[in-house]
KOLVEX-680450 format. One record per atom (N, C-alpha, C, O): residue number from 1; atom name; x, y, z. Coordinates in pm, whole numbers, padded with zeros to 5 digits. Layout:
% KOLVEX-680450
[NUM,"CA",[X,Y,Z]]
...
This chain:
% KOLVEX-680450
[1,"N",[-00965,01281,01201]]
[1,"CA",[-00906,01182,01114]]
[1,"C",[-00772,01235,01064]]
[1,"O",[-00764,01350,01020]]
[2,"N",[-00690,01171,01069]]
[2,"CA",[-00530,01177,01029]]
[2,"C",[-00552,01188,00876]]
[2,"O",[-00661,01151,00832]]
[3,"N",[-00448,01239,00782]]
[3,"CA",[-00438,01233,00600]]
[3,"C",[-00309,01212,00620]]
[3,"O",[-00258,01245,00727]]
[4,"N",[-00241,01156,00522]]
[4,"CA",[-00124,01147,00457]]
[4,"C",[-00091,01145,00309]]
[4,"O",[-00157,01157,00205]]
[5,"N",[00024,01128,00337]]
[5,"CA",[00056,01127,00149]]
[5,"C",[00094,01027,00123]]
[5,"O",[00168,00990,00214]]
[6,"N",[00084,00937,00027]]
[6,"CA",[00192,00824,-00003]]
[6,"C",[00309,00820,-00045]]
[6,"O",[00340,00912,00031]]
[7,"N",[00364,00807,-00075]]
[7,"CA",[00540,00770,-00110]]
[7,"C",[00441,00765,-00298]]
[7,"O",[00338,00703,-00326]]
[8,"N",[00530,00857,-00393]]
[8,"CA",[00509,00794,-00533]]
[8,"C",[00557,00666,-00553]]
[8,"O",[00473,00592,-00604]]
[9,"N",[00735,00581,-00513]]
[9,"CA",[00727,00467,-00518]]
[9,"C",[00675,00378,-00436]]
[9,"O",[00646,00408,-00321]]
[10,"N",[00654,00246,-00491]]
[10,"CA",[00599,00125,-00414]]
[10,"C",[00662,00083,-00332]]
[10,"O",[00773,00059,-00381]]
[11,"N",[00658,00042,-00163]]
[11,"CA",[00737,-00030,-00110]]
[11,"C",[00761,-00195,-00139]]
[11,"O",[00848,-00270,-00095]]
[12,"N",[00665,-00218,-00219]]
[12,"CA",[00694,-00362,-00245]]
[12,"C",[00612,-00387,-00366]]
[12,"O",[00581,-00287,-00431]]
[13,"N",[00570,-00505,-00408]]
[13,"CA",[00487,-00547,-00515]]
[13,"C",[00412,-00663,-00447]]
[13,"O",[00480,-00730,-00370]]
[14,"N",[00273,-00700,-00465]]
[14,"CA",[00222,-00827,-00419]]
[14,"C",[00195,-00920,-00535]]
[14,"O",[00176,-00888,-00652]]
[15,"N",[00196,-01043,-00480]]
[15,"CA",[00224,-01156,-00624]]
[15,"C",[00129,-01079,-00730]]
[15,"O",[00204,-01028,-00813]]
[16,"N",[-00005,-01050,-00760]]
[16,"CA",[-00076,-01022,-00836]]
[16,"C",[-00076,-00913,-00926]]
[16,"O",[-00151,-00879,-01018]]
[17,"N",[00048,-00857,-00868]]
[17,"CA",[00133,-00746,-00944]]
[17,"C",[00068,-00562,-00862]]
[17,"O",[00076,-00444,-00897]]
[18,"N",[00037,-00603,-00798]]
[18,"CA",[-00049,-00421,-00690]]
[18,"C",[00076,-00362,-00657]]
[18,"O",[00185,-00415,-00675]]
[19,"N",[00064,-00297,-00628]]
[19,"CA",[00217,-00194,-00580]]
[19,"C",[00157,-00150,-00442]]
[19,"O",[00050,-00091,-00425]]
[20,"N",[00229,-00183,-00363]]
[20,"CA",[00201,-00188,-00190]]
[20,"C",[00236,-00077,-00152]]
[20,"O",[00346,-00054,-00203]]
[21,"N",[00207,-00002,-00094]]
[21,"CA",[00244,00118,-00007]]
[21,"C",[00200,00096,00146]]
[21,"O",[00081,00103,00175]]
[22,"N",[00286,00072,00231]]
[22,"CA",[00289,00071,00413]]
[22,"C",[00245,00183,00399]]
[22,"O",[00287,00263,00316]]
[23,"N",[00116,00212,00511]]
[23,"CA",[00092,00291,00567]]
[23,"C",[00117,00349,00724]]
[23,"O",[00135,00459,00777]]
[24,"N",[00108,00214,00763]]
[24,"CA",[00049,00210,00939]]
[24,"C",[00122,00075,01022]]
[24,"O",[00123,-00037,00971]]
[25,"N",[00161,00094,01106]]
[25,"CA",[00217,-00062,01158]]
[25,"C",[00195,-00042,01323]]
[25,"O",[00258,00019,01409]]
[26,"N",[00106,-00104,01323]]
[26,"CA",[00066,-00093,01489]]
[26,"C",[00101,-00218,01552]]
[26,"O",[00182,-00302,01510]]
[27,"N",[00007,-00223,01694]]
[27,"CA",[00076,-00344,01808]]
[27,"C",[-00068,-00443,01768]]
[27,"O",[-00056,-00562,01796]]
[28,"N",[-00186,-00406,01712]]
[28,"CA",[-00310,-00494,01676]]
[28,"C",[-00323,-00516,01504]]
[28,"O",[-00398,-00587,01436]]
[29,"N",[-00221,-00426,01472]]
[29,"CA",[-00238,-00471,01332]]
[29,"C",[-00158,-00356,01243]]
[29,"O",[-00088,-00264,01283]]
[30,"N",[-00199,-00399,01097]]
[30,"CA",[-00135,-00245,00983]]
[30,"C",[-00244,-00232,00927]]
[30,"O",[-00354,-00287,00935]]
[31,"N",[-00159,-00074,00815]]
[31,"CA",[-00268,-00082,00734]]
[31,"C",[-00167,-00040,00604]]
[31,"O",[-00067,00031,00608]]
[32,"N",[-00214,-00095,00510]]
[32,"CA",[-00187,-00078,00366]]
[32,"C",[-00243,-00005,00270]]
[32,"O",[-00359,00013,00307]]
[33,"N",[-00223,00056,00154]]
[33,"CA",[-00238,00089,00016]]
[33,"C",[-00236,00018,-00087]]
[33,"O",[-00131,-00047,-00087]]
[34,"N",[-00322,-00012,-00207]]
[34,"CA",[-00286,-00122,-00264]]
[34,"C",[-00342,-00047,-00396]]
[34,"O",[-00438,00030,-00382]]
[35,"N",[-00284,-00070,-00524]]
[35,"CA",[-00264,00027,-00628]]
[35,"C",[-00281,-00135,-00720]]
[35,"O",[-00191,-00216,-00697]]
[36,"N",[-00407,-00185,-00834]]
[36,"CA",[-00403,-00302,-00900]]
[36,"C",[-00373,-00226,-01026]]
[36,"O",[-00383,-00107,-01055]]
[37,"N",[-00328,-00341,-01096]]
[37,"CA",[-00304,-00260,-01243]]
[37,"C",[-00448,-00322,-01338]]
[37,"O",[-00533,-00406,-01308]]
[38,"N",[-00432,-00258,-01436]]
[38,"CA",[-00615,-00291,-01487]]
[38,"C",[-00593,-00420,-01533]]
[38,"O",[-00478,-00462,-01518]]
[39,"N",[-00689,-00505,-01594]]
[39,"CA",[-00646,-00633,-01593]]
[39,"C",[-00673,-00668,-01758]]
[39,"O",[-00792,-00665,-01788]]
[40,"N",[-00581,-00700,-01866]]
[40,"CA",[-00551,-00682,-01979]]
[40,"C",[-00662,-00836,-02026]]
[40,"O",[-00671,-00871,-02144]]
């Protein structure tokens, strides 16, 4: 099994407010990181 590290910043934000981190971008698909913030 492969490990990596993430990037400390987010590459993006998703509407619901998660902070996205790209992981993986293949020819069948990706894979993502997804960081929610707690929900107030």
């Amino acid at each position: 099994m492969k490990t990596t590290t993430l990037p400390e910043l987010a590459d993006t934000k998703s509407p619901a407010g998660a902070d996205i981190r790209f992981i993986m971008d293949g020819s069948t698909g990706n894979m993502i990181h997804g960081t929610v913030p707690p929900v107030r």
